[in-house]
C-alpha positions as semicolon CSV with decimal commas, in nm:
position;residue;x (nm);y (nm);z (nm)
1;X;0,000;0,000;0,000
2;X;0,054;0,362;-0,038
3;X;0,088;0,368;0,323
4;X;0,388;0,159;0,356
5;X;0,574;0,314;0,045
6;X;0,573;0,660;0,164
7;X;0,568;0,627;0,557
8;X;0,866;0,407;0,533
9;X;1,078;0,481;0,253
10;X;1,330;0,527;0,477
11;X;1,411;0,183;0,475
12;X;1,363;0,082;0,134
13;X;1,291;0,346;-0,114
14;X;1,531;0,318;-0,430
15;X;1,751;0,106;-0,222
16;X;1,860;-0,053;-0,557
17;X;1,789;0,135;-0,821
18;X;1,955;-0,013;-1,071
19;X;2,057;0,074;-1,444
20;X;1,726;-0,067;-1,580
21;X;1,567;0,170;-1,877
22;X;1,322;-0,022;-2,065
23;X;1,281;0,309;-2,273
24;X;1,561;0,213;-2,519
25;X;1,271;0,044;-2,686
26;X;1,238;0,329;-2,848
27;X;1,579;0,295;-3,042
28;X;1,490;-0,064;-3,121
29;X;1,660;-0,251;-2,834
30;X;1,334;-0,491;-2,696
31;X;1,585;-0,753;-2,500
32;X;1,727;-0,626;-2,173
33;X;2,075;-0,817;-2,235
34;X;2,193;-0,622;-2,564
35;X;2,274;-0,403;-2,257
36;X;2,324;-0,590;-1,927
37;X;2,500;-0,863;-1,795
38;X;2,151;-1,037;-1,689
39;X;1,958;-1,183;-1,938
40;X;1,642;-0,980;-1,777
41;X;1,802;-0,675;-1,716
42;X;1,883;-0,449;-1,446
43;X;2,274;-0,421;-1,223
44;X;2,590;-0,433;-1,444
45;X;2,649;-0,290;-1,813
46;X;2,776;-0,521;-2,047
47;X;3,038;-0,290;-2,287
48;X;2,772;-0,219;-2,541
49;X;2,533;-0,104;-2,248
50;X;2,821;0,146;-2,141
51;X;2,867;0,241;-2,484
52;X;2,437;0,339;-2,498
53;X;2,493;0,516;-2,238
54;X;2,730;0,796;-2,337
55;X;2,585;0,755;-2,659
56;X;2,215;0,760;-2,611
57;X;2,159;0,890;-2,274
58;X;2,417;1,164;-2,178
59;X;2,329;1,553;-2,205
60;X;2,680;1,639;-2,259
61;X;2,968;1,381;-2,365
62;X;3,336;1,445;-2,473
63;X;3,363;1,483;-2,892
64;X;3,684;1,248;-2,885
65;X;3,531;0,929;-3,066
66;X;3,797;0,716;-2,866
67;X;3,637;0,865;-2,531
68;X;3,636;0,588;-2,247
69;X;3,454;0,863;-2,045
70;X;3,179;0,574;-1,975
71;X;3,371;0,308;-1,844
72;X;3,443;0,110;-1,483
73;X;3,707;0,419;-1,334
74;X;3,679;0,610;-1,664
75;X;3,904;0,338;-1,846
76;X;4,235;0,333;-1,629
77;X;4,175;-0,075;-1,679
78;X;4,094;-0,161;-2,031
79;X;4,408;-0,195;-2,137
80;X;4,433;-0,487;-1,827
81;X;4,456;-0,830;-1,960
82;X;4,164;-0,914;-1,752
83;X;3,923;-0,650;-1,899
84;X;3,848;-0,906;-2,174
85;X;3,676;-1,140;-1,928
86;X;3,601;-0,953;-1,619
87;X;3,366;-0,651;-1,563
88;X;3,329;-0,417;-1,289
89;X;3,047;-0,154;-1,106
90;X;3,034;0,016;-0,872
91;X;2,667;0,239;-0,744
92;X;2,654;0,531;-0,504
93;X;2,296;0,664;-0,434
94;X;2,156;0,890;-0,242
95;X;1,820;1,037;-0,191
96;X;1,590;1,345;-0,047
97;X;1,236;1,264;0,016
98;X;0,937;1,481;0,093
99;X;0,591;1,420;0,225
100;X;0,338;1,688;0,295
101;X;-0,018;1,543;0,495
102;X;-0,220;1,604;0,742
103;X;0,042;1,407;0,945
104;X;0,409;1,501;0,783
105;X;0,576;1,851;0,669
106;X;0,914;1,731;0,636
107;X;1,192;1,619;0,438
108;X;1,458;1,362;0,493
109;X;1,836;1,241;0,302
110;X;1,851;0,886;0,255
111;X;2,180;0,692;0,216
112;X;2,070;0,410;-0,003
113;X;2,324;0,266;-0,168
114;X;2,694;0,161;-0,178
115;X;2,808;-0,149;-0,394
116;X;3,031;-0,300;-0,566
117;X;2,971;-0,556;-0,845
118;X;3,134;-0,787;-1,015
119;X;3,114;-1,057;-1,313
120;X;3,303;-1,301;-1,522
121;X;3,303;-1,517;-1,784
122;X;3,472;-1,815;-1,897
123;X;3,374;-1,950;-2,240
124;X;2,999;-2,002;-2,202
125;X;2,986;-1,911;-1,844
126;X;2,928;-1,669;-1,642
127;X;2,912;-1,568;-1,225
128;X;2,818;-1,256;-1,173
129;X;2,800;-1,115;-0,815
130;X;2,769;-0,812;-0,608
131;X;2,830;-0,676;-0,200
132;X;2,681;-0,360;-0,067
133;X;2,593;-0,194;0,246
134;X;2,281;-0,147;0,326
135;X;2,159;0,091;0,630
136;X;1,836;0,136;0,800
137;X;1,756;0,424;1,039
138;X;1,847;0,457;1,360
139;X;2,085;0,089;1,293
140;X;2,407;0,029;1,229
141;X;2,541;-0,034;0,859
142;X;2,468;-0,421;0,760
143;X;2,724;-0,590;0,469
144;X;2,476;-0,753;0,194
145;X;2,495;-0,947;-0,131
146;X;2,147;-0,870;-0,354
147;X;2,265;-1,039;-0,623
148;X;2,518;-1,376;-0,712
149;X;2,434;-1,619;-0,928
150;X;2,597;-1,875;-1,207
151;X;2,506;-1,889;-1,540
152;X;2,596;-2,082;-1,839
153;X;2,473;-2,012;-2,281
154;X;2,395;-2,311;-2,340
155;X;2,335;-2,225;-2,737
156;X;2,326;-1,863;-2,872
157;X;1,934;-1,852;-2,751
158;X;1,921;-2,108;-2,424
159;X;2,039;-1,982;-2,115
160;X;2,034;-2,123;-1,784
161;X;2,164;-1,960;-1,420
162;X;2,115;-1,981;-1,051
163;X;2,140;-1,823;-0,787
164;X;2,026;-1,532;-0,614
165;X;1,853;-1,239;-0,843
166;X;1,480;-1,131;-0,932
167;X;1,236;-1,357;-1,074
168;X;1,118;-1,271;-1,414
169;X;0,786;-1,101;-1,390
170;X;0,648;-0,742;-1,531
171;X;0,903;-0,437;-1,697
172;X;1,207;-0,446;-1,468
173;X;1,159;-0,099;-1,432
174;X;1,387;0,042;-1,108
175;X;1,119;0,238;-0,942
176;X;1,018;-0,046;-0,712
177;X;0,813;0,112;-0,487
178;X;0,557;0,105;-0,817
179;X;0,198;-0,067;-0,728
180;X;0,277;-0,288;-0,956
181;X;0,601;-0,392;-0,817
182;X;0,684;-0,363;-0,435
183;X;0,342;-0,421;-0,279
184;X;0,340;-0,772;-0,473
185;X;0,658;-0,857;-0,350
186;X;0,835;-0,829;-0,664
187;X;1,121;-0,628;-0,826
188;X;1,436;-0,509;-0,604
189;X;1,478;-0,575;-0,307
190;X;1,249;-0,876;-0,330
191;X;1,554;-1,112;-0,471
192;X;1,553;-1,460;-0,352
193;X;1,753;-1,804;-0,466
194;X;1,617;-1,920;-0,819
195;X;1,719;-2,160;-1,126
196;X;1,595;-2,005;-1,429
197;X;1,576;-2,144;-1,795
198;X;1,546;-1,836;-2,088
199;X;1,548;-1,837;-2,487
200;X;1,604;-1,499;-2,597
201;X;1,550;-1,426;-2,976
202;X;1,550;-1,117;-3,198
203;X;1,138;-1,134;-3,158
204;X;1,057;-1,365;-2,886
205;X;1,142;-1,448;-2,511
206;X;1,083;-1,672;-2,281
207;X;1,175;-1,703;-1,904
208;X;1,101;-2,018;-1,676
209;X;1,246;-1,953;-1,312
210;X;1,186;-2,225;-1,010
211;X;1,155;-2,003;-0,654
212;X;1,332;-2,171;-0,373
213;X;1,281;-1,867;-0,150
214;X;1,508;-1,753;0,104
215;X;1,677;-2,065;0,272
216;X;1,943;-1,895;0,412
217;X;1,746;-1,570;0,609
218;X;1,540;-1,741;0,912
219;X;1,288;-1,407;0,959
220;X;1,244;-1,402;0,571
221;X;1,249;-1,789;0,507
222;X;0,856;-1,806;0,583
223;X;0,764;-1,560;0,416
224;X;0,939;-1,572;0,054
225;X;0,737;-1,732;-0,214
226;X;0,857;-2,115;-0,296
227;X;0,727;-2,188;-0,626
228;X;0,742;-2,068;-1,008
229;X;0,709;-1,780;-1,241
230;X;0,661;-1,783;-1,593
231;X;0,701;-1,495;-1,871
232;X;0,686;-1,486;-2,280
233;X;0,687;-1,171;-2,444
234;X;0,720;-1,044;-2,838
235;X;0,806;-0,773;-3,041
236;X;0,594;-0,750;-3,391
237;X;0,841;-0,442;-3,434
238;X;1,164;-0,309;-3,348
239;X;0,957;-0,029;-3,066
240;X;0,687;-0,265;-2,960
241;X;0,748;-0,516;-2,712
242;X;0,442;-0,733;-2,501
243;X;0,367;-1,006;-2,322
244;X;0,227;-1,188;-2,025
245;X;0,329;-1,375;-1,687
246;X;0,228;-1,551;-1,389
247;X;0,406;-1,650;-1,081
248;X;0,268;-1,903;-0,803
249;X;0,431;-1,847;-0,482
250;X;0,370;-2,044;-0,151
251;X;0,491;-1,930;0,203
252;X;0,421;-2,031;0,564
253;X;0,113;-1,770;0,598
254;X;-0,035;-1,804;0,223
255;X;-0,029;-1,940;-0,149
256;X;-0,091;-1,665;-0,433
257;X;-0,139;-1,672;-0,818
258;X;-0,014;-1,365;-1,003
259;X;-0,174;-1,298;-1,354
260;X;-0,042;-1,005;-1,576
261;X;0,033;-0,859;-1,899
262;X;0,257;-0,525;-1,964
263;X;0,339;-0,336;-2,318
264;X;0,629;-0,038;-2,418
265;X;0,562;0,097;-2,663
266;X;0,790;0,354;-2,846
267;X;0,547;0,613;-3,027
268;X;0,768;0,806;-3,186
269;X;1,181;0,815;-3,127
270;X;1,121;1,105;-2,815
271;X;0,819;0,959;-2,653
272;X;0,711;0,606;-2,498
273;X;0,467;0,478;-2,331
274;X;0,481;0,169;-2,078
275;X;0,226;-0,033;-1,891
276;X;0,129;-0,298;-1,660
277;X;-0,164;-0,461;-1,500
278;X;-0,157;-0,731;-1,229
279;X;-0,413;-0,960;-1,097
280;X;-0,310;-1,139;-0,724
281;X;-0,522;-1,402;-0,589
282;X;-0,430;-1,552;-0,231
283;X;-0,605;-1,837;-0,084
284;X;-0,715;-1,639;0,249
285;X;-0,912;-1,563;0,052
286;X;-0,802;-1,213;-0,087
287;X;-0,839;-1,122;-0,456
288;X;-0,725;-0,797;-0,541
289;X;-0,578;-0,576;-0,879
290;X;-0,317;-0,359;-0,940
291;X;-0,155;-0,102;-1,264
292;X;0,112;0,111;-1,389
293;X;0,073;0,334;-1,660
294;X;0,429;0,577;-1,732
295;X;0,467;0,806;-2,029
296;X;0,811;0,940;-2,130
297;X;0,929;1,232;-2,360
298;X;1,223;1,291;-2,432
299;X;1,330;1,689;-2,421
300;X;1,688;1,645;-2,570
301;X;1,935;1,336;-2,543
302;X;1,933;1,257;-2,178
303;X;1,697;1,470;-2,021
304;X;1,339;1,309;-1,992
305;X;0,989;1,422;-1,899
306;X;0,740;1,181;-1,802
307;X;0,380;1,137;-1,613
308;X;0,299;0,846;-1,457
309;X;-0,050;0,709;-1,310
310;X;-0,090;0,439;-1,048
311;X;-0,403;0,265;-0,916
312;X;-0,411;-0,080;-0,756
313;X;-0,675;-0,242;-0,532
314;X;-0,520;-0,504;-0,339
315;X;-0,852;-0,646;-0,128
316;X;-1,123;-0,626;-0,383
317;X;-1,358;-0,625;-0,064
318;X;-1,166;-0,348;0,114
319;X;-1,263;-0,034;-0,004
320;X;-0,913;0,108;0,189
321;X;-0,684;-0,099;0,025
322;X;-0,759;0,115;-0,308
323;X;-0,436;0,352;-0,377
324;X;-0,377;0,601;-0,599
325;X;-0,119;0,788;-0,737
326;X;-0,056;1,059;-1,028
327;X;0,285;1,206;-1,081
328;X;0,534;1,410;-1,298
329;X;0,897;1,416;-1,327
330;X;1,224;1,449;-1,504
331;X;1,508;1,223;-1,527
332;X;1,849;1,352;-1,651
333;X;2,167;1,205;-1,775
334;X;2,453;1,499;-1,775
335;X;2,745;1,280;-1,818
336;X;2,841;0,937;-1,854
337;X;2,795;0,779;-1,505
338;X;2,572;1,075;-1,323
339;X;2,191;1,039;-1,304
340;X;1,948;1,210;-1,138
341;X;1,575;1,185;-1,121
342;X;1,314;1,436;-0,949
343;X;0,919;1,322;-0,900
344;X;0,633;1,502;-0,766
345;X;0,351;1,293;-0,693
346;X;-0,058;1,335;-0,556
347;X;-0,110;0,994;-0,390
348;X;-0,430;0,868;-0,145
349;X;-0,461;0,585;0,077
350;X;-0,776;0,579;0,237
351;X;-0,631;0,389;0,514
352;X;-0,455;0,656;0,563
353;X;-0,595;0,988;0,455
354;X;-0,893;1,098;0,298
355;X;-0,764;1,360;0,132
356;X;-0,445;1,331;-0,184
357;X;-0,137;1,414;-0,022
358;X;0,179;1,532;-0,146
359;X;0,517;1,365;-0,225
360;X;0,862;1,443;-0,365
361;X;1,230;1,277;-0,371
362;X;1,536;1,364;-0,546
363;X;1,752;1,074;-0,630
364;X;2,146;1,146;-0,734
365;X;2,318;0,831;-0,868
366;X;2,698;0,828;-0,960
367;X;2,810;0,486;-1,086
368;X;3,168;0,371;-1,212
């Protein structure tokens, strides 16, 4: 609920935002690992993904064609012998957040992130892993891993890997505090230990991922979903990308189906539009509905505008587990490895107000 993403952000808002931008639809990329290391997108660049970046996403960018302003420490290793098979990353992050209710006036600066990641490959395999610190308010710092996993190409389509990572289900979009993402326990943050089997063409994908939960946390091992999730998706066209999922998980306190379908669409080369609607049953019995809708312009090469709408009803039965939210924002690229995003937002919970409320954050990102 609305209620928990706003009230306590301070423990989990953005708290791994990774590289994710399913907008590069738009320039014809539909498959998230033209980009990334993981097949399904999100945490470390491949060398192609750095390259989009400086190309396709910075404001301003040096004119030297043999720049390596993009690259892990600006390029002081690519000359290393072990550049050809190893990559690096490293994410700093840092938020301000805002709420104005009939409760809150105030404004806080979160520490979210600080990790360092890490993968390699050896023929047709690849492990991939990553260690961060992570810091709630009011606690001392804790020393995590959110992602490590082993993968190996089994043909030039087939993949298999496992590990720890996020299940495939919905746009791996990084704002996971998204109705559509966070509230059903999926997207970052939500990782837990999976074996997953992909094909990935030019058109089509599909991703077939066994949940084992989280076997080695005791206070999350009852609650993580043990099961399976499912996705296929296509692209008629080189901007168009849909498709549908489900995910069955089973914990100590419940069993739940998930039923969805997203789209992106890239409208023209400066504006996309993305969305996603999400059906949860859970044998309590509690049936409930939630959507994303985001639309995206692009000003000038790396500075967006975009307008997003939110509604989800997570207890059909329950008129106050109905949220909404309608917001606006930018998100701007300056230089190769320095992001930052700004969104204002009306949201209401009837839970917990009445009356729309106001949000804000400011998210700074510098990555190497």
């Amino acid at each position: 609920m609305i209620l928990a993403l706003f009230l306590f952000l301070q423990t989990n808002l953005f708290q791994q935002y990774s590289q994710a931008f399913p907008e590069m639809v738009r320039d014809g990329y539909v498959n998230c690992n033209t980009c990334h290391i993981s097949l399904n997108g999100g945490g470390l660049l491949n060398d192609y993904g750095r390259a989009i970046i400086r190309e396709e996403l910075s404001i301003w960018k040096s004119s030297d064609e043999k720049s390596r302003e993009q690259d892990f420490l600006y390029g002081v290793l690519d000359d290393a012998p072990i550049s050809k098979w190893l990559k690096l990353g490293a994410d700093v992050r840092s938020v301000y957040f805002y709420q104005n209710d009939e409760f809150h006036n105030s404004g806080q600066t979160i520490f979210m992130q600080g990790d360092f990641e890490a993968a390699a490959t050896f023929g047709r395999f690849t492990i991939l892993g990553d260690s961060g610190v992570k810091q709630d308010p009011g606690k001392n710092a804790e020393y995590i891993s959110r992602r490590h996993w082993i993968g190996y190409a089994i043909t030039d389509e087939w993949n298999i890997r496992g590990g720890k990572f996020e299940p495939t289900y919905g746009i791996n979009t990084p704002e996971h505090v998204t109705l559509t993402r966070d509230p059903l326990h999926l997207g970052q943050g939500n990782e837990g230990y999976n074996l997953e089997l992909s094909r990935i063409t030019e058109q089509w994908s599909l991703f077939v991922s066994g949940l084992f939960g989280r076997p080695d946390d005791s206070k999350l091992k009852p609650i993580k979903d043990k099961g399976f999730a499912v996705q296929g998706s296509y692209s008629p066209t080189e901007k168009l990308k849909f498709g549908v999922n489900t995910l069955y998980g089973s914990t100590d306190l419940s069993k739940r189906w998930l039923l969805g379908g997203f789209a992106i669409l890239g409208i023209t080369h400066e504006l996309l539009f993305m969305t996603e609607m999400d059906y949860q049953y859970k044998d309590t019995p509690v049936k409930g509905f939630a959507s994303t809708q985001k639309l995206s312009y692009e000003l000038i090469p790396g500075l967006w505008a975009f307008g997003v709408q939110e509604y989800g009803k997570f207890d059909f039965n329950n008129d106050l587990s109905q949220d909404q939210v309608y917001g606006v924002g930018l998100q701007a690229f300056p230089r190769a490895h320095f992001q930052f995003d700004f969104q204002y937002s009306k949201a209401k919970t009837p839970a917990y107000s009445a009356q729309f409320y106001d949000t804000a954050w400011l998210m700074s990102h510098v990555y190497f």
